[in-house]
C-alpha positions as CSV (number, residue, x, y, z in Angstrom):
1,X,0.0,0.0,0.0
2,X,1.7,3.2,-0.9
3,X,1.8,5.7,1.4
4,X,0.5,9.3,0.4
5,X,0.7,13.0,2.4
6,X,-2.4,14.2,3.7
7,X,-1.9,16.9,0.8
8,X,-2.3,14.3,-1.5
9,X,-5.2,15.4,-4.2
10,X,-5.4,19.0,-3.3
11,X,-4.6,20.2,-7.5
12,X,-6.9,17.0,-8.4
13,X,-8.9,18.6,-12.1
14,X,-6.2,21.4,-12.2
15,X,-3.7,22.1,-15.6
16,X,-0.2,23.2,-14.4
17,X,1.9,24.4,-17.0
18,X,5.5,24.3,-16.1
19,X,8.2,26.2,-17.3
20,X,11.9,27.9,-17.4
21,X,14.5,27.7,-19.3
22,X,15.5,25.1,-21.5
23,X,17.5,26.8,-24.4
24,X,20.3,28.9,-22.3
25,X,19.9,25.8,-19.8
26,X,21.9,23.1,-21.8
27,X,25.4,23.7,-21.2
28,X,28.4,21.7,-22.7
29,X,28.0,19.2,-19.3
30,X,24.3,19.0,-19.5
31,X,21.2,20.6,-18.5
32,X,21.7,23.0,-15.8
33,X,21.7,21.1,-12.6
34,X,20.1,23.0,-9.7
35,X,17.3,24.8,-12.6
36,X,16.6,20.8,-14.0
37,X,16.3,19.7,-10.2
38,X,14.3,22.5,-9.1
39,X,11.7,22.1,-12.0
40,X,11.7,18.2,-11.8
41,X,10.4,19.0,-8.2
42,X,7.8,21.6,-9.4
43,X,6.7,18.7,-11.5
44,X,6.5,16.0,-8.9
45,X,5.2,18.5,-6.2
46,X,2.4,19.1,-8.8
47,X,1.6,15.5,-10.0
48,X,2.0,13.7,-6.3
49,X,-1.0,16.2,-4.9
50,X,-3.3,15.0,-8.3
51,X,-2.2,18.0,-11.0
52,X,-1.9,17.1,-14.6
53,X,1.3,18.7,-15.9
54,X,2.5,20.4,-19.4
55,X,6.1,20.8,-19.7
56,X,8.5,21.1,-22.3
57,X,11.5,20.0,-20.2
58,X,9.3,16.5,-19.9
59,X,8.6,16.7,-23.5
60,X,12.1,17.6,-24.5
61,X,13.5,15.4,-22.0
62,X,15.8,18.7,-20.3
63,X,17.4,19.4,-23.3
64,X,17.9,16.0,-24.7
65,X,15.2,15.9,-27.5
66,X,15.3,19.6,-27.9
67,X,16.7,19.8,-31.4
68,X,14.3,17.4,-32.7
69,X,11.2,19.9,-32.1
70,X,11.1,23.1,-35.0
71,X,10.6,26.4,-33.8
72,X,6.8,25.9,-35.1
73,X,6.2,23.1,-32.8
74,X,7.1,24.4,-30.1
75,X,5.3,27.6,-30.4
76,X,1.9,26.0,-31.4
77,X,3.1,23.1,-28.6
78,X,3.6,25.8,-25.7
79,X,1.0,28.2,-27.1
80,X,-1.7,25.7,-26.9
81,X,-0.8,24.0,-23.6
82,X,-1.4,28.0,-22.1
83,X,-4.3,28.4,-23.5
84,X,-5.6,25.1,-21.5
85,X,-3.8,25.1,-18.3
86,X,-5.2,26.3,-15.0
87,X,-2.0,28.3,-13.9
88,X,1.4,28.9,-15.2
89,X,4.8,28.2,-13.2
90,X,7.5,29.4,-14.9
91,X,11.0,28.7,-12.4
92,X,13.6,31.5,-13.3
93,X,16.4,30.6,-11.7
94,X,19.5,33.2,-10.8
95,X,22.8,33.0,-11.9
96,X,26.0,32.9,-9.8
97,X,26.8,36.2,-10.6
98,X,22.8,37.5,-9.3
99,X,21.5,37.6,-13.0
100,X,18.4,35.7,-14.5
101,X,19.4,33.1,-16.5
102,X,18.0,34.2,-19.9
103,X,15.0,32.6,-20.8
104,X,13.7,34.2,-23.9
105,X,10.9,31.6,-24.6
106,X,9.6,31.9,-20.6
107,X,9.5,35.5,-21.1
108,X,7.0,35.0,-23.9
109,X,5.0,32.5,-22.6
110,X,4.1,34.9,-19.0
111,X,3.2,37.4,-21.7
112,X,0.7,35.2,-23.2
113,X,-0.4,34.0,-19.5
114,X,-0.8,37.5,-19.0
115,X,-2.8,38.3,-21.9
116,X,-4.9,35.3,-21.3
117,X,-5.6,36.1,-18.3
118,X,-4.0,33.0,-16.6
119,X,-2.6,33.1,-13.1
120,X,0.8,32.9,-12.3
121,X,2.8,31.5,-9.3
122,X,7.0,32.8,-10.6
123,X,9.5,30.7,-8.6
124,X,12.6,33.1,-8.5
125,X,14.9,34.6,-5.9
126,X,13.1,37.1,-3.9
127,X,13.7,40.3,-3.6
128,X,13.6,40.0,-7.7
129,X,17.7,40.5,-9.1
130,X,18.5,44.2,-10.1
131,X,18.9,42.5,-13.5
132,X,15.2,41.6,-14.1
133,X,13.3,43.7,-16.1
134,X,10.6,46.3,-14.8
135,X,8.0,44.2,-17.0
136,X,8.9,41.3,-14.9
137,X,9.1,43.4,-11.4
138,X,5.5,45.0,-12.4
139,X,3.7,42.0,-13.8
140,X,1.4,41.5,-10.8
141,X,-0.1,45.2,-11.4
142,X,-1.7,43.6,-14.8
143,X,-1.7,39.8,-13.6
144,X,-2.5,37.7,-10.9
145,X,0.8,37.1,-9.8
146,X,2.3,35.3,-7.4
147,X,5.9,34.6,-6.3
148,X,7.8,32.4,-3.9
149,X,11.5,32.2,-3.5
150,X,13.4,30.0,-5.5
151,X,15.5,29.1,-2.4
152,X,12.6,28.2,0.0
153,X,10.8,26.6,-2.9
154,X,13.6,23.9,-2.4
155,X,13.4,23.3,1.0
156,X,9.3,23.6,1.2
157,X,7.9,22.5,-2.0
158,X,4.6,22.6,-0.5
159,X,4.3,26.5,-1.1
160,X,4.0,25.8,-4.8
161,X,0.5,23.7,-3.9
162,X,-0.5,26.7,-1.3
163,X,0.1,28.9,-4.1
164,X,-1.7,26.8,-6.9
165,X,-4.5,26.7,-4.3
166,X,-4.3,30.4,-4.0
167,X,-3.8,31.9,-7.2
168,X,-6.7,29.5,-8.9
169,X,-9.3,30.2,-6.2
170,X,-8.8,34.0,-6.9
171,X,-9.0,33.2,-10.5
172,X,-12.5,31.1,-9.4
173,X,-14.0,34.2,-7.3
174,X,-13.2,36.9,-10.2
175,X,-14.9,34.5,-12.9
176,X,-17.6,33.7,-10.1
177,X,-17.9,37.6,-10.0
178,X,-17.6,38.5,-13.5
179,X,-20.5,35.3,-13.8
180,X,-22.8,37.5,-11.2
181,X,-22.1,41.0,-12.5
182,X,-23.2,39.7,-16.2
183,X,-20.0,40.0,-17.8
């Protein structure tokens, strides 16, 4: 008999689209270490409590498969996984030297989660890097946005379900509201 959390089942029905960088993550030893382990526990967090999960780094096996997918399949790929999922979790990791690691493709996709009206829950380093953008900084004054550290993401992975939980139910009581107002 396995042998689950209580937790287990709390993002049961919900569509997590997981993401980060994949391109500027391949390096000549392999895919970034500490961004590949970080998003491989997003992913598990998100499955072992009931979440269905889109991810390139699955589908693309971190950087392994990456070259066999054209820059049309990915687009249409990533494009329609957004449109279906519940909440996006892009994990932006920071760079020795306190920079994002680029991640041109993430960057797009919380523009479309934006736009979309999607919420998000950003696992970066907190306060945000001096070298993120103001777009990045300010995305919560046009999105619902949510952010937990990347640092105590790794020792509590459980905040990304609180945050799910979170940022869907607001997402529930604005469409509940919109639903009531006659929108």
């Amino acid at each position: 008999m396995a042998i689950t959390s209580d937790r287990s089942g709390l993002l049961t029905g919900l569509d997590v689209f997981v993401g980060g960088p994949i391109q500027h993550a391949i390096l000549a030893n392999g895919f970034a270490g500490d961004l590949q382990s970080a998003i491989t526990t997003a992913i598990g967090t998100v499955r072992e409590n009931g979440g269905n999960v889109f991810s390139a780094h699955v589908a693309e096996k971190f950087g392994e498969d990456t070259a066999q997918f054209t820059p049309e399949q990915v687009s249409v790929r990533d494009f329609r996984w957004m449109r279906k999922c519940d909440v996006f979790v892009p994990v932006l990791p920071v760079l020795p030297d306190l920079t994002l690691r680029r991640t041109d493709g993430t960057h797009v996709e919380l523009g479309w989660a934006t736009a979309l009206g999607r919420p998000i829950v950003l696992v970066t380093k907190q306060p945000f890097v001096d070298s993120a953008s103001h777009l990045l900084k300010g995305l919560h004054r046009v999105g619902s946005v949510q952010v937990i550290d990347f640092d105590e993401f790794n020792e509590k992975p459980g905040l990304l379900v609180d945050a799910v939980l979170a940022a869907t139910e607001v997402q529930r009581e604005a469409l509940g509201s919109a639903v009531a107002a006659g929108v």
